[in-house]
N, C-alpha and C positions, 0 to 999 in steps of 0.2 A: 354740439355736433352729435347724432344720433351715433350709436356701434354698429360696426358693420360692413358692408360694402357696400357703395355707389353702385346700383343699377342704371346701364345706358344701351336703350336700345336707341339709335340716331338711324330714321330714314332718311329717302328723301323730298318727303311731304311733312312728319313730323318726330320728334323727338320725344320720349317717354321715360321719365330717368325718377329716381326713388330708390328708396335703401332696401338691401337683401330684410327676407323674413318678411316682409310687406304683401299682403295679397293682390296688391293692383299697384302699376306707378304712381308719387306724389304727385306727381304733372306732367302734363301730355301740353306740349305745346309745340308752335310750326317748325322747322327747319329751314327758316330763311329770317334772314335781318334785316332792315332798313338801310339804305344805302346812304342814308344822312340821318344824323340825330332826330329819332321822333317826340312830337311833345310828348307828354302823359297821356292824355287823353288815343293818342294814335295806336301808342306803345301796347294800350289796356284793349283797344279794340282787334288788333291784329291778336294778342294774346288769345282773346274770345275765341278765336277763330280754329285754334287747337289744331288745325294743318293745314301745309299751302305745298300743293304739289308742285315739282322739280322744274316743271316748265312755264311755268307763273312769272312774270318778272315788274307785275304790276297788280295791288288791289286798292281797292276805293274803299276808305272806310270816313263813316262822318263826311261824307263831301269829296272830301279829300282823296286823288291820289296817291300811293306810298309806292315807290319802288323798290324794291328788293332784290339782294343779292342769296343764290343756294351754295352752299357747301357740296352741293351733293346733287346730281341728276343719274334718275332712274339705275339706283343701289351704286352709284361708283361716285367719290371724289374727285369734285372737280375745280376747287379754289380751296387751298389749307390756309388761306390767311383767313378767308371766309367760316374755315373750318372751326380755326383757333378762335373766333369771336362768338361764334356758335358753343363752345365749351367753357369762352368765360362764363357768356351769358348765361348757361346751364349750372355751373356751380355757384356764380356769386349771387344771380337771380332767382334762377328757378329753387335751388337746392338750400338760397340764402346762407354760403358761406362767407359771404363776404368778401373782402381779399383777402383771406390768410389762402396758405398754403392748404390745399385739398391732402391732407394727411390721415389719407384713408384707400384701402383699395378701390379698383374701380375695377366690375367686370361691364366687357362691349360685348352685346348682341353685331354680329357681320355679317354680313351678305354668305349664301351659302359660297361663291365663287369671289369673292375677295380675294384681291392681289394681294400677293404677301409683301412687297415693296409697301403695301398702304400698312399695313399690319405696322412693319416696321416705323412708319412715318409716324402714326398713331401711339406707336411707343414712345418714341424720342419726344414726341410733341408733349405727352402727360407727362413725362418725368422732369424733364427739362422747365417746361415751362409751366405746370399746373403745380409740382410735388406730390403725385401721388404718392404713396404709401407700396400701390405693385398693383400690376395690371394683369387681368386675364381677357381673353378672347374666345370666341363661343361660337358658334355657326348656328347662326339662329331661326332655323329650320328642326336643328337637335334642340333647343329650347324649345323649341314650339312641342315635340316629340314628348320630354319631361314634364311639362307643363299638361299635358294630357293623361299623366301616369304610366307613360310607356318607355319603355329603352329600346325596341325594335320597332318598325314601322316605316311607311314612307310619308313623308311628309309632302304635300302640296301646299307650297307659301303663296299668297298672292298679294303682293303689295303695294303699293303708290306706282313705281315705275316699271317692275320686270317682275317674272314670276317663275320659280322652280319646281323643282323633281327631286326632291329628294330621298333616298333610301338611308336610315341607320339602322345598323346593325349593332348593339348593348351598349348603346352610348355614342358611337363613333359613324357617321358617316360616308359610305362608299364613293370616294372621289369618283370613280372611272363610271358610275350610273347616275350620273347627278347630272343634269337640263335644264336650260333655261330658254323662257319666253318674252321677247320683251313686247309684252302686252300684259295690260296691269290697270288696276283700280283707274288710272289718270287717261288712260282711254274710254274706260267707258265712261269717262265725266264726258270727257271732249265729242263722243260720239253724240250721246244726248245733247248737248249743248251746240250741238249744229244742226241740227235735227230739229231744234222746235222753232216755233213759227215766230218767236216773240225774242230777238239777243238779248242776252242775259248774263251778266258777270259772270265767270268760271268758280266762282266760289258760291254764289247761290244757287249752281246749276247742283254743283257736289253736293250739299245740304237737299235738293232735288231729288236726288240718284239716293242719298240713306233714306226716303223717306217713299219712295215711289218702286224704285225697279225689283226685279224680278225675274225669277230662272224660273223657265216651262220646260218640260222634259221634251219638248219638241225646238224646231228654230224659230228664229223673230219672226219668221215671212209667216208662219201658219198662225202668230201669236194671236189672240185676241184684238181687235182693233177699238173697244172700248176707251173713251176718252176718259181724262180726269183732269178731277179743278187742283190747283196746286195755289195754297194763299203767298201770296211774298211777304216778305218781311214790311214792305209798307201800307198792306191791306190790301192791295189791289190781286185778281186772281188770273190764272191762266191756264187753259186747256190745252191737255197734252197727249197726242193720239197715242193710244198702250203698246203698240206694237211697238213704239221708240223703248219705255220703260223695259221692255226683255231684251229686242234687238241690242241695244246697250251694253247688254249681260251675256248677248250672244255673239259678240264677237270675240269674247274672250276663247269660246268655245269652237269658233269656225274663223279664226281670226284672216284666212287666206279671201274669203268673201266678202268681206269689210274693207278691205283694201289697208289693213294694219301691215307697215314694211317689215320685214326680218321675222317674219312669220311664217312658220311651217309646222303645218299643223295645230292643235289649239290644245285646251289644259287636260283634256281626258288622254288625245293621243299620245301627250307628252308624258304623262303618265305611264300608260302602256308602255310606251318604247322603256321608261328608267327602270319597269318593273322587269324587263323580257333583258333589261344588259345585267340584272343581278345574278349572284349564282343561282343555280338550279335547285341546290337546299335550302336558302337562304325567301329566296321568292314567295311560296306558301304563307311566311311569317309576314312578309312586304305586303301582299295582297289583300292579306286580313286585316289590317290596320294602316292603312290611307286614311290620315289625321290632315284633315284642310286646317289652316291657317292664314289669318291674315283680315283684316277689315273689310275687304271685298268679296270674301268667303261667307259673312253675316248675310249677305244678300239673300232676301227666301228662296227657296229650291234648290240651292248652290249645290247643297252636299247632294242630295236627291240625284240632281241632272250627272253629276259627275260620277257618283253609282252605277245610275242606269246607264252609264252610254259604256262603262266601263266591263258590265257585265253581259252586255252586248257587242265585247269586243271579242271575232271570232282566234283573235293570237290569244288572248287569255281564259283560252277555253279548260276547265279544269281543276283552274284555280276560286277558289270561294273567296269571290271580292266583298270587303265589309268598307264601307268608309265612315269616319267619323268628324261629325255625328251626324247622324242620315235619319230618312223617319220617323223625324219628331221624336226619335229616342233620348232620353237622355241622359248626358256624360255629367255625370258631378263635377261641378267649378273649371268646367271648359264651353258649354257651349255658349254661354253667356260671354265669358271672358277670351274668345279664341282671337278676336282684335288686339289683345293685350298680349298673347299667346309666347312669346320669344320674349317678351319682357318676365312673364310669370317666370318664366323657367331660367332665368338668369338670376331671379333673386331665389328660386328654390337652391342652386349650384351654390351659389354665394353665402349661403346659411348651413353648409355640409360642412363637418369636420375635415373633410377632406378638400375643400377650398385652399389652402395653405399650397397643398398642393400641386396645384393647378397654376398657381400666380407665379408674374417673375418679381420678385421685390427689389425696393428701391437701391437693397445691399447689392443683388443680383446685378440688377444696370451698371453700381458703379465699379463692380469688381471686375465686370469684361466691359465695359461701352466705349472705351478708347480702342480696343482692337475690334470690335463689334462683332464682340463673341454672344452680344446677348440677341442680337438678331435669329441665329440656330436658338437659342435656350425660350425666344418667346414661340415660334413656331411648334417645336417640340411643348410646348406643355401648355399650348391653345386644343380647344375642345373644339374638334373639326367634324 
């Protein structure tokens, strides 16, 4: 067993777990299981596959259909028996411990708006049933922040299922300006993937979308209409009108025009609003350092569009908007890595002298968990 802490960033497309002090996760792999025992061969292909978004409940690998059951749709838990299988499988599998007891800390990257009932669930479930060593809890929008070299900043997450606003301020997170959208990476698979002329599994369309789309500082509709050949994986190829390839990327952006539900307004305006609900001191430092995060923030022009629409916003007149990382400038061991972004910054926390502090340990649980005093003690000393 390596020293250290267990890093676990768990979405709900895929899982990324590795030991603090590590530059990138050991393994990144999906967050969904087989809903019946797969052979070897099934088990190693889904593996390949490295994420399967929250609304998937079926892929073809080899031939073969696999069903699958998620822990998790669009950042909330939604089966912990699913949940627990997903964490054996992450320690005895991914992490190769075997069955012994996980006797070692473990910090979780969480959704920035995590229930604290799940908080709690997630405690009892590690200690109880895994033996961790003491668990901490992170808001993983402020990882993302760390992970950039920053303590103040707002962070823009955009992940598999839902996407936020977040403002921290030296570490800590301003609950009361914090927003979310749920419009996220798995829409704009799904939007492409209705959109082209040829049906196409959900999981080669995704493999399509890192490989093809693109943000234009303008909307889909003015986009280019330039077609492209896209090879599949069995040789055969297929043309794809360009305007789907940004339209795609542009609904994250105008997501009320796309006809995406629970949407109001899109990831620039949500931004503005989280910056304009901060304090009035505090904002200048927010505006200057808007840190994108998240896998579907690699997309070209992401940071670019989200810039320009931001410095075009006339409520944020005054303020000198920077985002990071935006024209082709670049941030040392972030702009490559900002897909990993809440992972990095969970194993930077987890390697600090002052980790210790941070954790409830396994003495902690047993000294209150019958009157469930440790429920206050895990809240209290999670990094929100």
């Amino acid at each position: 067993m390596d020293d250290g802490a267990i890093v676990l960033d768990i979405g709900s497309s895929s899982v990324k777990a590795g030991w603090s002090g590590e530059d990138g996760p050991r393994n990144s792999f999906p967050a969904a299981l087989p809903t019946s025992k797969p052979s070897a061969a099934t088990a190693k292909g889904l593996r390949r596959m490295e994420s399967v978004d929250g609304h998937v409940s079926s892929v073809s690998i080899g031939g073969v259909d696999v069903e699958l059951g998620h822990a998790m749709e669009r950042g909330e838990v939604i089966d912990w028996d699913r949940m627990s299988a997903l964490l054996e499988h992450t320690f005895s599998t991914e992490m190769d411990l075997g069955g012994e007891a996980v006797a070692t800390p473990v910090i979780i990257a969480e959704s920035p708006l995590a229930k604290k009932e799940d908080r709690e669930k997630m405690t009892e479930l590690l200690f109880e049933t895994f033996k961790v060593a003491g668990v901490c809890f992170a808001n993983s929008a402020v990882l993302s922040l760390f992970a950039s070299g920053r303590t103040r900043g707002l962070v823009l997450e955009v992940g598999s299922g839902k996407s936020h606003a977040v403002p921290v301020f030296e570490g800590f997170s301003l609950p009361h300006s914090i927003l979310s959208l749920q419009a996220a990476g798995q829409d704009v698979t799904s939007y492409l993937q209705k959109n082209l002329q040829q049906k196409l599994p959900y999981h080669i369309v995704k493999e399509m979308k890192h490989s093809l789309a693109n943000t234009l500082p303008v909307t889909g509709k003015e986009a280019i209409k330039k077609k492209t050949e896209y090879e599949l994986p069995d040789g055969t190829t297929v043309s794809i009108d360009g305007v789907y390839t940004s339209a795609c990327v542009d609904l994250l952006f105008d997501p009320d025009e796309y006809g995406v539900s629970n949407a109001s307004g899109g990831l620039s305006s949500m931004v503005s609003a989280s910056l304009l609900m901060c304090d009035a001191d505090a904002r200048a430092d927010m505006a200057a350092n808007v840190v994108v995060a998240g896998g579907s923030t690699m997309i070209p022009g992401f940071a670019d569009r989200v810039g320009k629409e931001l410095r075009s916003d006339p409520s944020l007149s005054g303020l000198d908007v920077h985002v990071v990382p935006e024209g082709g400038k670049r941030e040392a061991g972030y702009n490559s890595q900002r897909r990993h972004a809440a992972w990095i910054g969970g194993s930077i926390v987890a390697s600090l002298d002052t980790f210790s502090a941070v954790q409830v340990t396994k003495q902690d649980y047993e000294d209150s968990g019958a009157n469930g005093e440790y429920k206050k003690l895990v809240h209290r000393k999670s990094i929100l």
